[in-house]
C-alpha positions as CSV (number, residue, x, y, z in Angstrom):
1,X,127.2,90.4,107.0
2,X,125.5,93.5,106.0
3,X,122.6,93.5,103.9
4,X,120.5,96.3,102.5
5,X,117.4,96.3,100.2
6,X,117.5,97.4,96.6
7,X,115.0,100.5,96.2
8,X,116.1,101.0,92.6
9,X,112.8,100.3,91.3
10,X,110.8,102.3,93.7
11,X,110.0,105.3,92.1
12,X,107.9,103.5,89.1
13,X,104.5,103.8,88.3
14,X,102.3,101.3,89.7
15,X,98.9,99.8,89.0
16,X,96.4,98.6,91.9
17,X,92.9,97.1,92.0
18,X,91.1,98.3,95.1
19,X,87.9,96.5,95.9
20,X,85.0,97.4,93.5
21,X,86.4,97.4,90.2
22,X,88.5,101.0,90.7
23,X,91.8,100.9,89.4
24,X,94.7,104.0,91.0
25,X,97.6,104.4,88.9
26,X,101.1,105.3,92.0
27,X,104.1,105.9,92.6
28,X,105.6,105.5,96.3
29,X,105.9,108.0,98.2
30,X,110.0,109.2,99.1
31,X,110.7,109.9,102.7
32,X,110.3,113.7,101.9
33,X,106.8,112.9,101.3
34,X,106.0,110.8,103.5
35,X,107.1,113.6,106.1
36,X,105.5,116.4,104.8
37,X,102.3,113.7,104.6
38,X,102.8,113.5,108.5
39,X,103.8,117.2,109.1
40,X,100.5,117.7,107.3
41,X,98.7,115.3,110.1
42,X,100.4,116.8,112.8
43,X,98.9,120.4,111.9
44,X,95.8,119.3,111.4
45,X,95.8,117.3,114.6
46,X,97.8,120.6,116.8
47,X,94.4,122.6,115.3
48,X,91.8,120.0,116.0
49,X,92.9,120.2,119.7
50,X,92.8,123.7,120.0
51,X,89.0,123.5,119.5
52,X,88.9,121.1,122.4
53,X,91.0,123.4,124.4
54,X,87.9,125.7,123.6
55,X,85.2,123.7,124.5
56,X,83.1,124.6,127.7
57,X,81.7,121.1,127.7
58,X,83.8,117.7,128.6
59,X,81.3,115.6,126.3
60,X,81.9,118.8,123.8
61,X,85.5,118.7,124.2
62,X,85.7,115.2,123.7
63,X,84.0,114.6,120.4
64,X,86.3,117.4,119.2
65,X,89.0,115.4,120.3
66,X,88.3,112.3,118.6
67,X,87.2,114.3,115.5
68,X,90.8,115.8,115.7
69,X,92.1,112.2,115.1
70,X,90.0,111.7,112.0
71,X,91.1,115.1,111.0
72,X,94.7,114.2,111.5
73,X,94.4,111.1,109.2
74,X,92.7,112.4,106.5
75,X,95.7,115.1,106.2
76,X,97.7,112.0,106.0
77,X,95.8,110.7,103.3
78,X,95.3,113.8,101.2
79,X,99.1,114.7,101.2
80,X,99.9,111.5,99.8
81,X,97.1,110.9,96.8
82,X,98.0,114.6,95.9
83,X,101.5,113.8,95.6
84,X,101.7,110.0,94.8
85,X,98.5,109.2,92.9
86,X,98.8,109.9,88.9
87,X,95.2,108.7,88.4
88,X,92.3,106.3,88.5
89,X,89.7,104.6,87.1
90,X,86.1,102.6,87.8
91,X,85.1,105.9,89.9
92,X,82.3,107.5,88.5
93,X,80.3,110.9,89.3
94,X,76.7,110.9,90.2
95,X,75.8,111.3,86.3
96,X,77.8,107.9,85.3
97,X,80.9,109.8,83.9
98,X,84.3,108.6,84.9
99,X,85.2,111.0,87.8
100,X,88.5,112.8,87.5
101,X,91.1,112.1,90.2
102,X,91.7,115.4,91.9
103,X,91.8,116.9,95.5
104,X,87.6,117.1,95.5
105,X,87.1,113.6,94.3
106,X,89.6,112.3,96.3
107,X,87.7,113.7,99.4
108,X,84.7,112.6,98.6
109,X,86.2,109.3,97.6
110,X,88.2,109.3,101.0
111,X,84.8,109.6,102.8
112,X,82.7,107.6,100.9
113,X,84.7,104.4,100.8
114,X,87.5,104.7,103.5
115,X,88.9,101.3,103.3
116,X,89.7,101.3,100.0
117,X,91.4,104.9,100.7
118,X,93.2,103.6,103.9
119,X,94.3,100.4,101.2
120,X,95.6,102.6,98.6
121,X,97.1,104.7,101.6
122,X,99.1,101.9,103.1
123,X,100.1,101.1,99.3
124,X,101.6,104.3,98.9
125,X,103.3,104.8,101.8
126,X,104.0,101.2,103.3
127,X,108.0,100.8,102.2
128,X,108.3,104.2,103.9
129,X,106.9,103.1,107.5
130,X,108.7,100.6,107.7
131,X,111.9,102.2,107.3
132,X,110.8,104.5,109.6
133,X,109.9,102.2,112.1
134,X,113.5,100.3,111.4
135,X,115.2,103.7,112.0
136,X,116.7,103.4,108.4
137,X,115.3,106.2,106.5
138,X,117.4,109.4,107.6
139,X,120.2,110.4,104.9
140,X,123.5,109.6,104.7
141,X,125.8,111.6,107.3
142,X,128.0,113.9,106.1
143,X,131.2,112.9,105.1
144,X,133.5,112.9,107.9
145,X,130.2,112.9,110.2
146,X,130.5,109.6,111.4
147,X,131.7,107.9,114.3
148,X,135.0,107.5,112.5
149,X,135.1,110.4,111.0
């Protein structure tokens, strides 16, 4: 028996409530986004490690390895809010106001309060790993592409 899962839904707005009282309006991501997310890591990662390439100093070289790493993920992170998140509430600026949700408040928000970003991260693109992982998220072969074709 074959079975398959029904991502009909998918694409529909959602509504989470991170820790804190803040409130992000998302949609998942697709598999396109989700690997430009990770071609987005990968770049920032390939340029992190160039500066430790660069380093005269082992110690030197590897901090700027590790900070590669965080690098890497926040590309992750910021490629998906910017394409998957439509908005949020319960954040506020340093005057009280509700912040906007855009790429500087994201960042800051990212930084400030990383596991509610790395929650609303996993939220966003968790369907999508997992396929990934299962091998099932590549697109349909051509037809006549197939082994019995």
């Amino acid at each position: 028996m074959s079975l398959r899962l029904d991502f009909d839904g998918l694409a529909r707005v959602r509504e989470a409530r991170l820790a804190g009282g803040v409130t992000v309006r998302w949609r998942p991501a697709s598999y396109a986004v989700y690997r430009a997310a990770e071609a987005a890591a990968s770049a920032a990662l390939m340029r992190g490690l160039e500066m430790a390439e660069t380093a005269g100093d082992a110690a030197v070289a590897e901090v700027e390895r590790r900070a590669a790493l965080g690098l890497a993920d926040a590309a992750f992170a910021d490629h998906l809010a910017a394409e998957c998140v439509e908005g949020w509430g319960g954040v506020l600026d340093a005057d009280g106001s509700p912040a906007p949700f855009d790429a500087r408040t994201w960042a800051a928000f990212r930084d400030q309060f990383p596991r509610q970003a790395d929650h609303l991260v996993r939220l966003i693109s968790g369907h999508v790993s997992l396929l990934v992982a299962e091998g099932n998220a590549s697109a349909a072969s051509p037809p006549g592409g197939g082994a019995a074709g």
